[in-house]
C-alpha positions as CSV (number, residue, x, y, z in Angstrom):
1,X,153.5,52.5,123.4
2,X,150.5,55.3,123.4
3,X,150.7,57.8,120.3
4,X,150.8,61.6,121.5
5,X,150.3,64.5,119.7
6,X,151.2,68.2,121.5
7,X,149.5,71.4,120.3
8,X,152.4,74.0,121.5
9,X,156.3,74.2,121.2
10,X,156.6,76.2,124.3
11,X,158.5,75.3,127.2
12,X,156.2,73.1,129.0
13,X,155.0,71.6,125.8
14,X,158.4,70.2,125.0
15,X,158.8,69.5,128.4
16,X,155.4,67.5,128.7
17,X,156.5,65.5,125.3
18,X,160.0,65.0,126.1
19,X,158.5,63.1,129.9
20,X,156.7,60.8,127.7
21,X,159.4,60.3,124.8
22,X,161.6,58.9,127.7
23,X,159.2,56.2,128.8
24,X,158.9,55.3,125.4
25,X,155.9,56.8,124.0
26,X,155.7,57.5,120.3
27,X,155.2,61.8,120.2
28,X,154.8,64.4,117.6
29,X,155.3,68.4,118.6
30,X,153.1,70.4,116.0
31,X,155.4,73.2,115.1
32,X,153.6,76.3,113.8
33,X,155.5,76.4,110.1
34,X,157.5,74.0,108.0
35,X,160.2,76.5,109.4
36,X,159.9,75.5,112.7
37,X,159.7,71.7,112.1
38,X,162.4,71.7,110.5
39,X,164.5,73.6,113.2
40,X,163.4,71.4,115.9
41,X,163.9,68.0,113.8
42,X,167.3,68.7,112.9
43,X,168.0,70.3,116.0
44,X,166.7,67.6,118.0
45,X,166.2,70.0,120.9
46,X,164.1,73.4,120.9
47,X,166.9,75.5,121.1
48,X,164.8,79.0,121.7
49,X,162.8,78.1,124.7
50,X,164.7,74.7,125.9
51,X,168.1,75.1,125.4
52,X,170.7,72.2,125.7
53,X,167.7,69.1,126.5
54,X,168.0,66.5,123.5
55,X,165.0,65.0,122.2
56,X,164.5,61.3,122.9
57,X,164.5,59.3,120.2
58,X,160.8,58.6,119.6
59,X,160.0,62.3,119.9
60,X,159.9,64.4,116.1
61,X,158.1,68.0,115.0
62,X,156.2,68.5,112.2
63,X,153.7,71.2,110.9
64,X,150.9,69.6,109.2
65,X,148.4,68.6,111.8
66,X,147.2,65.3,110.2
67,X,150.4,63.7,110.7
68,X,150.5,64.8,114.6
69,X,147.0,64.1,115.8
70,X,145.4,61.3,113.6
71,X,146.6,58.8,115.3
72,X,147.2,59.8,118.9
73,X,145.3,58.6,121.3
74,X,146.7,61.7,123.9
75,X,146.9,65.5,122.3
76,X,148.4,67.9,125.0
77,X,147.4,71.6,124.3
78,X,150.3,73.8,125.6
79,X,150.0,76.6,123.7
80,X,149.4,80.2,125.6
81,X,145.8,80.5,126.6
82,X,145.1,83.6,124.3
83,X,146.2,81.3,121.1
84,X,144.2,78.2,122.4
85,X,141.1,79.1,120.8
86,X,142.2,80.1,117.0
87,X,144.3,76.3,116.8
88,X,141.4,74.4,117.9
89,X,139.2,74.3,115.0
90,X,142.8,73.2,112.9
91,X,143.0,70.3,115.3
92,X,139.2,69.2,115.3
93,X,139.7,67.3,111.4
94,X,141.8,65.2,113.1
95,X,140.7,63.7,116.6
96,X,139.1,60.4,116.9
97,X,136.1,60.1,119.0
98,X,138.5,58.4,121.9
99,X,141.0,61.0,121.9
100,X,142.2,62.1,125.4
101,X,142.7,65.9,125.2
102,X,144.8,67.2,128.0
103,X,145.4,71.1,128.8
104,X,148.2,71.9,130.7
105,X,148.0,75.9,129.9
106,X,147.4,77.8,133.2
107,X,145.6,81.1,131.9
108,X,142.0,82.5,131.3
109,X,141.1,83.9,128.1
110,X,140.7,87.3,127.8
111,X,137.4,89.2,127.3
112,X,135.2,86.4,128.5
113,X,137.1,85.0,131.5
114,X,136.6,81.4,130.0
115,X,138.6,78.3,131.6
116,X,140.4,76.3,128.6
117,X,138.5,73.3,128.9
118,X,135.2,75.8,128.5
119,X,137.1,77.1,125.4
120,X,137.9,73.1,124.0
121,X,134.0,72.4,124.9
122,X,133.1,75.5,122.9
123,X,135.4,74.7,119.6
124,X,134.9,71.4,119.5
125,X,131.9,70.2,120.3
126,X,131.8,66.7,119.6
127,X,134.5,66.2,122.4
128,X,132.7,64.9,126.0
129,X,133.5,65.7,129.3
130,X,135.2,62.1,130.0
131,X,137.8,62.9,127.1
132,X,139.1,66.2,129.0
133,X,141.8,66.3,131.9
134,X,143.6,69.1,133.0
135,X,147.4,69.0,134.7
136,X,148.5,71.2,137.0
137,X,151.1,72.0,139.8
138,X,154.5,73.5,140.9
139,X,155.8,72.6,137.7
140,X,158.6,74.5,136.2
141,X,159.4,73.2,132.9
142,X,163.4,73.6,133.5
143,X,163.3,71.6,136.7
144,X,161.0,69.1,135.5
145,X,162.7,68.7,132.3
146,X,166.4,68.1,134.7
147,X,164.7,65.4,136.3
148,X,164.5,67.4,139.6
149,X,161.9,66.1,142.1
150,X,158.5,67.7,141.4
151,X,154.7,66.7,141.7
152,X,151.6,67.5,139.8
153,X,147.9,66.9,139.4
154,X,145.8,65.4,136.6
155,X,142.3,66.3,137.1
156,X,139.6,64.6,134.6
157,X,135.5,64.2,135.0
158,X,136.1,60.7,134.3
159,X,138.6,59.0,136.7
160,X,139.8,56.3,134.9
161,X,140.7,58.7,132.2
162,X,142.9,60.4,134.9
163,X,144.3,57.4,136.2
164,X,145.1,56.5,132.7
165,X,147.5,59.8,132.1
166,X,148.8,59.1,135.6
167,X,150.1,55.9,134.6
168,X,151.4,57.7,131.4
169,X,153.5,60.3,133.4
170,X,154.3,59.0,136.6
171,X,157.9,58.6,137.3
172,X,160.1,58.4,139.9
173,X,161.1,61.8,139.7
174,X,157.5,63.3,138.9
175,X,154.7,62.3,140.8
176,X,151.5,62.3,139.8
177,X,147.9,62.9,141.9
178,X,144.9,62.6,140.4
179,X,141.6,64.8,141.8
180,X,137.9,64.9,140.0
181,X,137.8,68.6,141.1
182,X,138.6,70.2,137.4
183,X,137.6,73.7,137.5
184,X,140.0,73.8,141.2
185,X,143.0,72.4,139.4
186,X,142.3,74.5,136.7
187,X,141.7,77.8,138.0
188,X,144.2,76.8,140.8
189,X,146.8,77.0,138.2
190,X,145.6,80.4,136.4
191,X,144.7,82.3,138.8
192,X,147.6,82.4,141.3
193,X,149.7,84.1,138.3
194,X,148.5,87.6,139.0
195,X,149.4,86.9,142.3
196,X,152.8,85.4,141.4
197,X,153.3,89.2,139.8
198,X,153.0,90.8,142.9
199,X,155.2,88.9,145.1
200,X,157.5,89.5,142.0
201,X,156.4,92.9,143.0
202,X,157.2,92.6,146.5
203,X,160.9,91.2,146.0
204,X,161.5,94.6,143.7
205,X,160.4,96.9,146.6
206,X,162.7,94.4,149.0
207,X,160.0,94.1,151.3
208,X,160.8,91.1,153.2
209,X,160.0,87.5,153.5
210,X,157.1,88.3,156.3
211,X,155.3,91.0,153.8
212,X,155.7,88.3,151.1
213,X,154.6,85.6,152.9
214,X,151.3,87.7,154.4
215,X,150.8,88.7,150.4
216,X,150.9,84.6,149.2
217,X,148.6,83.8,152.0
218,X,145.7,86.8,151.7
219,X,146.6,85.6,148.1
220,X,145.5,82.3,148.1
221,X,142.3,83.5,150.0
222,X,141.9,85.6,147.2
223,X,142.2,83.3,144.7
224,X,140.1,80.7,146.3
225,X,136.8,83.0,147.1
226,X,136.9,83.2,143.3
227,X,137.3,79.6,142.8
228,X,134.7,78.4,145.0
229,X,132.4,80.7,143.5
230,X,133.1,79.3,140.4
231,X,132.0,75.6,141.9
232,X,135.9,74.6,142.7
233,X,136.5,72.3,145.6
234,X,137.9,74.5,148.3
235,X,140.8,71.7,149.7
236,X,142.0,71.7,146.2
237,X,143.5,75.3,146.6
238,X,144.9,73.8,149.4
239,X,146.8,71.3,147.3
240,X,149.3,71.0,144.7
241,X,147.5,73.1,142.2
242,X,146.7,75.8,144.2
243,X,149.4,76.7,147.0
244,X,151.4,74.3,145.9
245,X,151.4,76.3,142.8
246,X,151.4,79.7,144.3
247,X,154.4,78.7,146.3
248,X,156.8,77.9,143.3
249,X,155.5,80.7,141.2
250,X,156.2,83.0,144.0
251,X,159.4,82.4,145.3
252,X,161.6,81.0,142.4
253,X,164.2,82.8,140.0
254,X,162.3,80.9,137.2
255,X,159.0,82.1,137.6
256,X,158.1,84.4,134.5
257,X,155.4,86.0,136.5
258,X,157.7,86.6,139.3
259,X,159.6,88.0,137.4
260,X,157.6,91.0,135.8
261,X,156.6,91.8,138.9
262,X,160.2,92.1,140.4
263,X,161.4,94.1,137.1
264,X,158.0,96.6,137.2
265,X,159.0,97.2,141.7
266,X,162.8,97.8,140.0
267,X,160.5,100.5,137.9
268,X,160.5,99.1,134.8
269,X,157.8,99.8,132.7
270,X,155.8,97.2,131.7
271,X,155.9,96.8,127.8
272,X,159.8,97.0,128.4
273,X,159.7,94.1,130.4
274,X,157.2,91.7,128.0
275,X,159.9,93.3,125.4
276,X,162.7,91.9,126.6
277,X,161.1,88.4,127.1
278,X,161.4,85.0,125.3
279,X,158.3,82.8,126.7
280,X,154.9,84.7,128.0
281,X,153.8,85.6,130.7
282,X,150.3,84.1,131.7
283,X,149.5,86.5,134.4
284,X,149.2,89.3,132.4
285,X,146.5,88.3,130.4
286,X,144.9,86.2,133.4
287,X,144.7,89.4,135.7
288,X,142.3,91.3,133.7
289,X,140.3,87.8,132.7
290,X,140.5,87.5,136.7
291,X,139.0,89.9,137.3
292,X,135.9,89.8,134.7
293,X,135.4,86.1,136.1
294,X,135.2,87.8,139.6
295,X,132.7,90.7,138.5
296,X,130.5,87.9,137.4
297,X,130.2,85.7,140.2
298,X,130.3,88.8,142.7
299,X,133.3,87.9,144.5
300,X,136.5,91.0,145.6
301,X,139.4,90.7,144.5
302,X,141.7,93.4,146.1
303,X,144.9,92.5,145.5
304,X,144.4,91.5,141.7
305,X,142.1,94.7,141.1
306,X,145.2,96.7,142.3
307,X,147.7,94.1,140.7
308,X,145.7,95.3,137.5
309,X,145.8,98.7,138.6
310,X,149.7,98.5,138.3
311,X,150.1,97.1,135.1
312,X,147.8,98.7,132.6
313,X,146.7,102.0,134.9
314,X,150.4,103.1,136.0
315,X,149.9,103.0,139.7
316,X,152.7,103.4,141.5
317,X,153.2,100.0,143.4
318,X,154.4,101.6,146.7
319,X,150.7,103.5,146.5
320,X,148.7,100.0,146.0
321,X,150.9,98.6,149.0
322,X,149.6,101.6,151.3
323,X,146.1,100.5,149.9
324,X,146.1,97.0,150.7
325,X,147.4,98.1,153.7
326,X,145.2,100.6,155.7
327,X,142.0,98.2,154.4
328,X,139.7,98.1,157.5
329,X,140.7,95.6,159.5
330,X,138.5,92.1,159.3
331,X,138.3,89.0,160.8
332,X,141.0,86.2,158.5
333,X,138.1,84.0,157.8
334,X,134.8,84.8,156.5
């Protein structure tokens, strides 16, 4: 039985605790306030964000960091990327030198266009490379959590780290790769969000699967320019965390992402959209980190400059269509 510890009581924080509560693991959620704790403990489900999904047994909440993380030999960071940062140095007390830290958030922070595991290295700095994996994939917490088939990635500098949380997770009903590529697997995951908007985009306009499709695919191309700039592996955006990703994000009803974009091409304003939301969101915060990652390395960006452009500038989406669209005409690779 490995100890586990999860920093996050979002979705796909439960989820992740919940897979390894059912194989028997011993894990602790860290609930932001005595408050929430106690909801979730006597609850035995997280009824705001995961509704009707009963806790395992070996699976309990608490809010004082000392009892969640001193003994796990796993902690899971789940929380939103912007609140990663401000809950590390609350964690750090508490980690043993052979805690395995895995991220599973799929964002970039804001205003320095840092990957998570840059963040982790930054706030705590006695934790190596070799303790850090990241997970990643087409992995929407409500079908995951129903046992529906799915797939993801664990990526770690160290593979027998990586093989190790394979082992942990790996189910007949969620399979689990490992790769050693992980700045792909993690900017795979972030940055097809923005792009996730627009298709949501797309579907408000009712533009058609073959305008959709074309947007994923220059998408990805987008998306991976950045990446290999940014010393990613470029067959790992051709894999599970990257269009394997983009795919699900894209074309399912449970996509959040999608989902702005589809309300903002109904005409929705933006902030009445995030208003009327429970969970967040990544691509929001991810397009303008996006794009100050892709002003650093040099590397366009059209679609998530105008994705941007539609969010916090007003443009009219039909306007950045006509854009994209009368570009000069290029050759598809280059």
């Amino acid at each position: 039985m490995t100890r586990v510890g999860v920093v996050g009581t979002t979705s796909w924080g439960t989820t992740l605790g919940i897979l390894l509560a059912r194989q028997g693991h011993q894990v602790t959620l860290w609930a932001r306030s005595d408050e929430e704790a106690r909801e979730l403990t006597q609850a035995r489900e997280n009824k705001r964000l995961l509704p009707d999904v009963l806790f395992p047994p070996t699976l309990t909440a608490t809010s004082d960091a000392k009892v969640a993380f001193s003994d796990a030999e796993l902690v899971i960071l789940c929380t939103p990327s912007q609140r990663l940062r401000e809950n590390l140095p609350i964690l750090k007390p508490h980690l043993q030198p052979s805690t395995v830290l895995l991220s599973a958030i799929k964002g970039l922070e804001k205003g320095s266009g840092k990957r998570m595991t840059q963040v982790i290295r930054e706030e705590l700095s006695d934790v190596n490379d070799g303790q850090l994996c990241v997970l990643s994939g087409p992995n929407l917490s409500k079908e995951v959590v129903e046992a529906k088939p799915s797939a993801t990635v664990v990526a770690g500098h160290d593979p027998k780290i990586a093989e190790w949380v394979q082992g942990l997770y790996n189910s007949n009903t969620f399979r689990v790769y490992t790769n050693d590529d992980v700045i792909g697997v993690e900017l795979g995951g972030a940055l097809k969000n923005p792009i996730a908007i627009g298709a949501g985009i797309s579907d408000g306009l009712g533009y058609g699967a073959n305008g959709k499709a074309a947007f994923m695919t220059r998408g990805l191309a987008e998306i991976t320019r950045l990446s290999v700039a940014c010393g990613a592996k470029p067959l790992t955006m051709s894999g599970l965390a990257g269009l394997g990703d983009m795919i699900g994000t894209c074309i399912s009803n449970l996509s959040r992402n999608r989902y702005v974009g589809e309300q903002i091409g109904l005409g929705h304003p933006l902030s009445e959209v995030l208003g009327g939301m429970v969970h967040v969101a990544e691509g929001v915060s991810t397009t303008e980190a996006a794009l100050q990652l892709a002003k650093q390395h040099g590397v366009e960006m059209p679609i998530t400059e105008l994705t941007a452009r539609i969010l916090f500038e007003g443009l009219d989406p039909k306007e950045a269509t006509a854009s994209l669209l009368s570009r000069a005409p290029v050759q598809e690779w280059r």
